[in-house]
MARBA-3410 file (N, C-alpha, C, O; in Angstrom, 1 decimal):
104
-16.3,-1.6,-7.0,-14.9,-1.2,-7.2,-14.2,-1.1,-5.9,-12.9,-1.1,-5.9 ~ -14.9,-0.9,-5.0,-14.4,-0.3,-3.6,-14.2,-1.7,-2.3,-14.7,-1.8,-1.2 ~ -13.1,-2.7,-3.1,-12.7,-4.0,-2.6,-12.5,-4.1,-1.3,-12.6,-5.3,-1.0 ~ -12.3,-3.1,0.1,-11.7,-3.4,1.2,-13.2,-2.3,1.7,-13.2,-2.3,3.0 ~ -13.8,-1.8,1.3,-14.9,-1.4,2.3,-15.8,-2.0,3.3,-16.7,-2.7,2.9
-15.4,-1.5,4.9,-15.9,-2.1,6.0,-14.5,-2.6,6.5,-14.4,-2.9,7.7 ~ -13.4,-2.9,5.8,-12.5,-3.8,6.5,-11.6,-2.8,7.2,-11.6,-1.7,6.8 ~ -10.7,-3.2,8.3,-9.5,-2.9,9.3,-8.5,-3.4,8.7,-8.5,-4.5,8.3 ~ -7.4,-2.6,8.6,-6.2,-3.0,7.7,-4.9,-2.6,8.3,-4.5,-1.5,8.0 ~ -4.2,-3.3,9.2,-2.8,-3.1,9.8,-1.7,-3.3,9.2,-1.7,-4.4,8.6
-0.7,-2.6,9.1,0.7,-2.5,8.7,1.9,-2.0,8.9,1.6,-0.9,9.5 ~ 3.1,-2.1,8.8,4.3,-1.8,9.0,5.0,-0.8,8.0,4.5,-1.2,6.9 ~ 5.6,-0.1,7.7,6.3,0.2,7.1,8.1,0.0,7.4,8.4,0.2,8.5 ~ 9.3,-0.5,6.2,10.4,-0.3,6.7,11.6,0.8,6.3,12.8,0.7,6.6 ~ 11.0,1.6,5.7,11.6,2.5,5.0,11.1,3.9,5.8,9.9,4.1,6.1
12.8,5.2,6.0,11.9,6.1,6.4,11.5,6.7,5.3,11.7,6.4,4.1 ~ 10.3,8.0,6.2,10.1,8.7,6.7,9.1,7.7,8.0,8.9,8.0,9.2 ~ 8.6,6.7,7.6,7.9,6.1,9.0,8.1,4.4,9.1,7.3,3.6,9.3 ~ 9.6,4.2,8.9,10.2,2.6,9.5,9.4,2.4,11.0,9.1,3.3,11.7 ~ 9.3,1.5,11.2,8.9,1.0,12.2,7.9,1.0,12.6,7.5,0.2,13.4
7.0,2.3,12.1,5.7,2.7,12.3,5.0,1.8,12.1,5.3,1.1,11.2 ~ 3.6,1.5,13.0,2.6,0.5,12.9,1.5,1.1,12.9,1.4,2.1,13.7 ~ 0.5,0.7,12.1,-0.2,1.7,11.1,-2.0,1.0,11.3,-1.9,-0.2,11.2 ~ -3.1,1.3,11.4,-4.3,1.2,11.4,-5.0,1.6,10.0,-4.2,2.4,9.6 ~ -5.9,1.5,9.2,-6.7,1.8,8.5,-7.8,1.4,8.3,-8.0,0.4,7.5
-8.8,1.9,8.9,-10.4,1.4,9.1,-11.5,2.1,7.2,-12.1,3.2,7.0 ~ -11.3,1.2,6.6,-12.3,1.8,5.1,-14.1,2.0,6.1,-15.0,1.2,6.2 ~ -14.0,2.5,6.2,-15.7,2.5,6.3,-16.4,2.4,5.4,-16.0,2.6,4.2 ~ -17.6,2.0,5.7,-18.9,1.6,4.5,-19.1,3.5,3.7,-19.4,3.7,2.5 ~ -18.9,4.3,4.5,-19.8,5.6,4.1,-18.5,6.2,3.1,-18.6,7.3,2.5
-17.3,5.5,3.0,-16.6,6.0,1.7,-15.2,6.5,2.5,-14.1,6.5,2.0 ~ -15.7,7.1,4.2,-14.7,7.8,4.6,-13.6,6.9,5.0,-14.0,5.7,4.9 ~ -12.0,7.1,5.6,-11.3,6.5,5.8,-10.8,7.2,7.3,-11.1,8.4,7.5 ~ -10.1,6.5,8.3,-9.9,6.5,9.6,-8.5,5.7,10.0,-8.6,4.5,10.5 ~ -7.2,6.4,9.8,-6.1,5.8,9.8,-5.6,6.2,11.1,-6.0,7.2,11.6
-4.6,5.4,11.9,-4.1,5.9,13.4,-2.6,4.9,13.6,-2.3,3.8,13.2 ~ -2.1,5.9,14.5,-0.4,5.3,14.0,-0.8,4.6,15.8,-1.2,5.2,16.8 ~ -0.6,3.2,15.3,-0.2,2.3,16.6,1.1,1.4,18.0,1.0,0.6,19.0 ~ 2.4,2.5,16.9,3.3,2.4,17.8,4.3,3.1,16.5,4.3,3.2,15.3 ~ 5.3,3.5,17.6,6.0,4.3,17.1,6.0,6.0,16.8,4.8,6.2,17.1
6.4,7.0,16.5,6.4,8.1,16.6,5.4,8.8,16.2,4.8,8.7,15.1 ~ 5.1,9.5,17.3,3.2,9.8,16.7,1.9,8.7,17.4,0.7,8.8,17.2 ~ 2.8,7.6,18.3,1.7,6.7,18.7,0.5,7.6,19.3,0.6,8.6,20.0 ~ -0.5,7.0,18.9,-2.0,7.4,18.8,-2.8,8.2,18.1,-4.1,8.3,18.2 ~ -1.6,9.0,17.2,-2.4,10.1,16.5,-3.4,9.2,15.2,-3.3,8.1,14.7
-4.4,10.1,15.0,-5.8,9.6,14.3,-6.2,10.7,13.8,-5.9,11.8,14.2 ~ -7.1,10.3,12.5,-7.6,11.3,11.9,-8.4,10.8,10.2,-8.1,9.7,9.7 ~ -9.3,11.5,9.9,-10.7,10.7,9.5,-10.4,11.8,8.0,-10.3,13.0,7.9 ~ -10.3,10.6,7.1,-9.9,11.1,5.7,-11.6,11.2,5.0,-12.5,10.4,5.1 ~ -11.4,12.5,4.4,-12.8,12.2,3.5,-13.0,11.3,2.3,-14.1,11.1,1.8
-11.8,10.7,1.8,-12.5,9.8,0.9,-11.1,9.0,0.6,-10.0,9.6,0.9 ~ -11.1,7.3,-0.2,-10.2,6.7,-0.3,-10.8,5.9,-1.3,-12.0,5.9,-1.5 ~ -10.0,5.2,-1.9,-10.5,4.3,-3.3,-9.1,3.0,-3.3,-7.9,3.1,-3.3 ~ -10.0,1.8,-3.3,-9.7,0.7,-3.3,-9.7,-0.2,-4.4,-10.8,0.1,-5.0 ~ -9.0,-1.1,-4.8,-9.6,-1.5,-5.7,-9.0,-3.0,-5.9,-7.8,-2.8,-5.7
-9.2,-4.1,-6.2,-8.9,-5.8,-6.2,-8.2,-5.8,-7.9,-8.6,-5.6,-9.0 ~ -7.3,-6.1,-7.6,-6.2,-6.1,-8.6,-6.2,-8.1,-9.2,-6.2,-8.6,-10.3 ~ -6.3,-8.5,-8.1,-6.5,-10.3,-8.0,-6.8,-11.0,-6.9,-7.3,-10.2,-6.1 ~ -6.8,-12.1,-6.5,-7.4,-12.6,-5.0,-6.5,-12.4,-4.7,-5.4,-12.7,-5.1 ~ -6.9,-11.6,-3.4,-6.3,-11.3,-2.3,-5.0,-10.3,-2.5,-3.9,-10.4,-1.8
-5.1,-9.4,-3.4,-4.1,-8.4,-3.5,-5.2,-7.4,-3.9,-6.2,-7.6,-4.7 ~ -4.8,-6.2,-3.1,-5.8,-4.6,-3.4,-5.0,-3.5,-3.3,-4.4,-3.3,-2.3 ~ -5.1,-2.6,-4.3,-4.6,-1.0,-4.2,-5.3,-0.2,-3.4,-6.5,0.0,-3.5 ~ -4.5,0.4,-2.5,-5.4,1.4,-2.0,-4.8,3.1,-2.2,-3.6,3.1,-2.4 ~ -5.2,3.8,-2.2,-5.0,5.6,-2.2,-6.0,6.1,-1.3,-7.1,5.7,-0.8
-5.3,7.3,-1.2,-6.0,8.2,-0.3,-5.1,9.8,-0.3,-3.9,9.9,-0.1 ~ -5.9,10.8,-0.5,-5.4,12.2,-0.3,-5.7,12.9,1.0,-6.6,13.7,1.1 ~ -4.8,12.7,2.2,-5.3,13.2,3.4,-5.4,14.6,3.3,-5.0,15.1,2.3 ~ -5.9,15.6,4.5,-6.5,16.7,4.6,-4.7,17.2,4.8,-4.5,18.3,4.3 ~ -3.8,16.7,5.2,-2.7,17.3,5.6,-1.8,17.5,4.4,-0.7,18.0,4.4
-2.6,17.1,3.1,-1.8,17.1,1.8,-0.7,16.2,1.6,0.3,16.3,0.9 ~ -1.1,15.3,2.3,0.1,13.3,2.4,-0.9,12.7,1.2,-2.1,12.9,1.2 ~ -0.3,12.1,0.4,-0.6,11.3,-0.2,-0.5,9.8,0.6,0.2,9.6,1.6 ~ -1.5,8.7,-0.2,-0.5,7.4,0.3,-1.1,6.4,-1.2,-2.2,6.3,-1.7 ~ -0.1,5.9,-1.4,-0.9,4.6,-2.4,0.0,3.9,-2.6,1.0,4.1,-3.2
-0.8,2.6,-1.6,0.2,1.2,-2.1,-0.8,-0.1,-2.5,-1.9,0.1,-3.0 ~ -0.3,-1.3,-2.3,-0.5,-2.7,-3.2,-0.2,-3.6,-1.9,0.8,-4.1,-1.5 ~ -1.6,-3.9,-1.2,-1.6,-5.1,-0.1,-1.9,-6.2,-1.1,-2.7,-6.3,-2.0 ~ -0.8,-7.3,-0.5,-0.7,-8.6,-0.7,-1.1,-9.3,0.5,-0.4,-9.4,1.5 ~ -2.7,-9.9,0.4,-3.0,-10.6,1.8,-2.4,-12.2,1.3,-2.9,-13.0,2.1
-1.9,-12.5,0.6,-1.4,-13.4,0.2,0.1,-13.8,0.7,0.5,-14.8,1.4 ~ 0.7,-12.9,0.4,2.2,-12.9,1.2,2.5,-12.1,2.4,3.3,-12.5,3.2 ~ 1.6,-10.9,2.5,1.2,-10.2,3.6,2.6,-9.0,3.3,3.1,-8.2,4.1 ~ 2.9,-9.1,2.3,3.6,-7.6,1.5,2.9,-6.1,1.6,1.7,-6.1,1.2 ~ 3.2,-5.3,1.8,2.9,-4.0,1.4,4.1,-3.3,0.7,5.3,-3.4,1.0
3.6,-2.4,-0.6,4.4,-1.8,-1.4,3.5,-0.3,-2.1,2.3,-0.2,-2.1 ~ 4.3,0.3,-2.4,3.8,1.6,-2.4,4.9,2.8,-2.3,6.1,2.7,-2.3 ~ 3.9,4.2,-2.0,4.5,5.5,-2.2,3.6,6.0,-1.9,2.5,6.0,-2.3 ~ 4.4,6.9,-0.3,4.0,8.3,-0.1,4.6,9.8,-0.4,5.6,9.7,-1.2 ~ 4.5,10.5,-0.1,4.4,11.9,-0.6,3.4,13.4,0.0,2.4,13.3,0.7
3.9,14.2,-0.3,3.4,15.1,0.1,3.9,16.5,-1.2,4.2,16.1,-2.3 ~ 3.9,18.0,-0.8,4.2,18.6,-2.2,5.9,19.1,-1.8,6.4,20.2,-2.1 ~ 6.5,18.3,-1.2,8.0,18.3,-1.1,8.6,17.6,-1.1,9.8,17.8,-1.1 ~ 8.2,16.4,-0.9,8.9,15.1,-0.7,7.9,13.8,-1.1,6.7,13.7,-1.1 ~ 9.1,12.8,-1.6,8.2,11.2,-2.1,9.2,10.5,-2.1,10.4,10.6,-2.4
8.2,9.3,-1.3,9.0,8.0,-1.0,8.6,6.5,-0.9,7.6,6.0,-0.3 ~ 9.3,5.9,-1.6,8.7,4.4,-1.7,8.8,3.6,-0.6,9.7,3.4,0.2 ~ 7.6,3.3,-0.7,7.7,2.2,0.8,7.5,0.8,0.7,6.6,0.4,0.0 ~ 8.5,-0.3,1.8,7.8,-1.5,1.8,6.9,-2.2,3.1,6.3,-1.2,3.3 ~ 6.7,-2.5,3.5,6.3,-3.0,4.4,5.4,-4.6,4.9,5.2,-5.5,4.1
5.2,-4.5,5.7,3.9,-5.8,5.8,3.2,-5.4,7.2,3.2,-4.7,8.1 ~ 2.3,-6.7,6.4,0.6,-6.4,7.6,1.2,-7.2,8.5,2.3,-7.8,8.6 ~ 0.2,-6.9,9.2,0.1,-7.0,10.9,-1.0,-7.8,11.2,-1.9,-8.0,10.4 ~ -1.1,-8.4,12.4,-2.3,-9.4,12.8,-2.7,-8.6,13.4,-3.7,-8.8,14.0
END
């Protein structure tokens, strides 16, 4: 069930709370997740989520979620096909739809 485990996953977002932001996500094999902001506000911050759930919707498009320790939500819909990102984050005050795309 767990479609992108082991894989590195780059992305953009263009909507705030984090436009422009460029985005890391390493799924590890052991379940845990390892996200780090690669340019823009916050460049280098990192931090190691205990758990994330992925899942293959069709070739080459996958859902991902994750509940970080900071109480952020995230769950969107990579299209490695068009190289789309869509989705919604959140936290317990605020929620926002995001679009974005991947990164090489």
């Amino acid at each position: 069930m767990d479609s992108l485990r082991g894989a590195t996953v780059r992305w953009m977002f263009v909507e705030p709370p984090v436009a422009g932001m460029k985005f890391e996500h390493t799924f590890r094999e052991d379940g845990t997740l390892v996200w780090r902001v690669l340019e823009g506000p916050g460049k280098g911050a990192s931090r190691e989520e205990k758990l994330y759930a992925t899942m293959k919707i069709a070739d080459g498009v996958h859902a991902v979620s994750y509940l970080a320790a900071s109480g952020h939500t995230l769950s969107v819909v990579v299209d490695f096909n068009t190289g789309r990102v869509v989705g919604f984050g959140s936290d317990n005050k605020e929620w926002h739809p995001l679009t974005g795309t991947l990164l090489d």
